[in-house]
N, C-alpha and C positions, 0 to 999 in steps of 0.2 A: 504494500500500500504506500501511499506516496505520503510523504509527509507535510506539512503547512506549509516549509518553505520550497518546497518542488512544485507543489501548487500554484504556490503565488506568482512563480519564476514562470510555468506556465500560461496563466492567465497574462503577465504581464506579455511575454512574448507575441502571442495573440494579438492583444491590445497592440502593439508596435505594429506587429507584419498590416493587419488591416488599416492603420492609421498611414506607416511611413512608407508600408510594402518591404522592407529589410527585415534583417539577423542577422545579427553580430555576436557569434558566439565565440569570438576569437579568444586563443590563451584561458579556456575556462579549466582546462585541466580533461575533459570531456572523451571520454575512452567506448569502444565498441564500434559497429556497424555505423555509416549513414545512413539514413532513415529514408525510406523511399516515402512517406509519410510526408516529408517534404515537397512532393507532386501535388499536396491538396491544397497549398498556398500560392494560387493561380495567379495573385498579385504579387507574387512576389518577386521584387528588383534587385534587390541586394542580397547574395547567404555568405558570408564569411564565417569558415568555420577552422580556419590556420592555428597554428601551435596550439593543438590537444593531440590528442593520443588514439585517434581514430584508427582504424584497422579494418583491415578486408577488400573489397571494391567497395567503388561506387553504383548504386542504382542505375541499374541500364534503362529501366523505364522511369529515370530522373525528367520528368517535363513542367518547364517553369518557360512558359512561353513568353514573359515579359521581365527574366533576370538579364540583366544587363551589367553586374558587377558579381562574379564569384570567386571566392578563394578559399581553398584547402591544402595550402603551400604549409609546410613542416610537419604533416601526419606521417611521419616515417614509415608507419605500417600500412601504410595506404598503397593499394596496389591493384592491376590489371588493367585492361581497357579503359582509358576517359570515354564514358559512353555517348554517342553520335548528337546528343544533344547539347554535350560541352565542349566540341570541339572547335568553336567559334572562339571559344577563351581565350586568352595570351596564355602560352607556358606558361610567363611568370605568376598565376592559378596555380601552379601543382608545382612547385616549387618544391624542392625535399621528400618527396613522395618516391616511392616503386613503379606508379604511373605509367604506360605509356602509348601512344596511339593518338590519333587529333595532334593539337599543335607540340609534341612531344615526338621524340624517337619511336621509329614504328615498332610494335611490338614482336617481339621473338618468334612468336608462336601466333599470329595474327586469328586471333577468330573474335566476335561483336560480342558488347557485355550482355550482360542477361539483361531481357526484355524485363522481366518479374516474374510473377509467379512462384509454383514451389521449388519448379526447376529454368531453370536459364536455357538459353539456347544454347551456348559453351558447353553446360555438365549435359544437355538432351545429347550434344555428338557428339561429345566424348564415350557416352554413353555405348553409342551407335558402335561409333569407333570400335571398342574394347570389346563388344559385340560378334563386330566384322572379324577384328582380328584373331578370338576367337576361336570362330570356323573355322577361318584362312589356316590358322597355325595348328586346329588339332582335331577338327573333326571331317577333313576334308583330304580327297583325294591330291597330289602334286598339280595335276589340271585344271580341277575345281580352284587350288588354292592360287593361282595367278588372276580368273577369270574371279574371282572373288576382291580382291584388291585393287583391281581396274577398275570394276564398279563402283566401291569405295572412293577412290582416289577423284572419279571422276561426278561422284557424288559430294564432296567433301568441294571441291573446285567451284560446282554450280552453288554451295552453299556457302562459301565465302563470296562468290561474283555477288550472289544476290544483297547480303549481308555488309559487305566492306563496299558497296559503292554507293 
């Protein structure tokens, strides 16, 4: 249960985002996940959320169609894809982060952040992936197991064109 002053830090929050349309949680000390909850503040202009201790990715179905100031530069644990909706941002946004993709270094292993949901699009074909592979490596004949990874591969290709452009 939340206590009187998380409440109040709430409410108060509220009160700002509807009034100025920002959040400035900058340097609160603020640890965990970012909140895809942050998609229902539809006015909102400003989210700085820099030096706390955030971890994970970021919300691939992050949609703030009127932010025009965001920053989440020194979450050190902050990592994966900037999802398609923040890639308008300046780097200097992700500053100190794991981050990369949008105005950052393309990422390693290129595939789009999760949309939402329980599962993301990433873990859905990773999924696939782990799947395919599998068959390919152990319940398939040497013929089957080529013509099994072709289709993969060439499944995998149509799913990033569609995804990364």
């Amino acid at each position: 249960m939340a206590s009187s002053r998380q409440r109040r830090a709430v409410l108060l929050l509220v009160v700002v985002v509807l009034v100025a349309g920002a959040v400035d949680l900058s340097g609160n000390r603020l640890t965990g996940g970012v909140s895809p909850e942050f998609s229902r503040l539809a006015s909102l202009t400003t989210l700085n959320l820099d030096r706390n201790g955030f971890n994970g990715t970021l919300p691939g179905n992050l949609m703030l169609p009127k932010l025009a100031q965001f920053n989440v530069s020194y979450n050190g644990q902050l990592g994966g894809a900037v999802p398609a909706s923040l890639t308008g941002m300046p780097a200097s946004a992700f500053l100190g982060t794991a981050l990369c993709g949008g105005p950052l270094a393309p990422c390693a292993n290129p595939s789009p952040p999760s949309p939402g949901g329980s599962k993301g699009v990433r873990e859905e074909e990773e999924d696939r992936r782990e799947i395919c592979h599998e068959k390919c490596n152990c319940r398939m004949r040497p013929e089957e197991t080529q013509s099994c990874r072709a289709k993969f591969q060439n499944r995998l290709a149509a799913f990033n064109r569609h995804h990364m452009n």
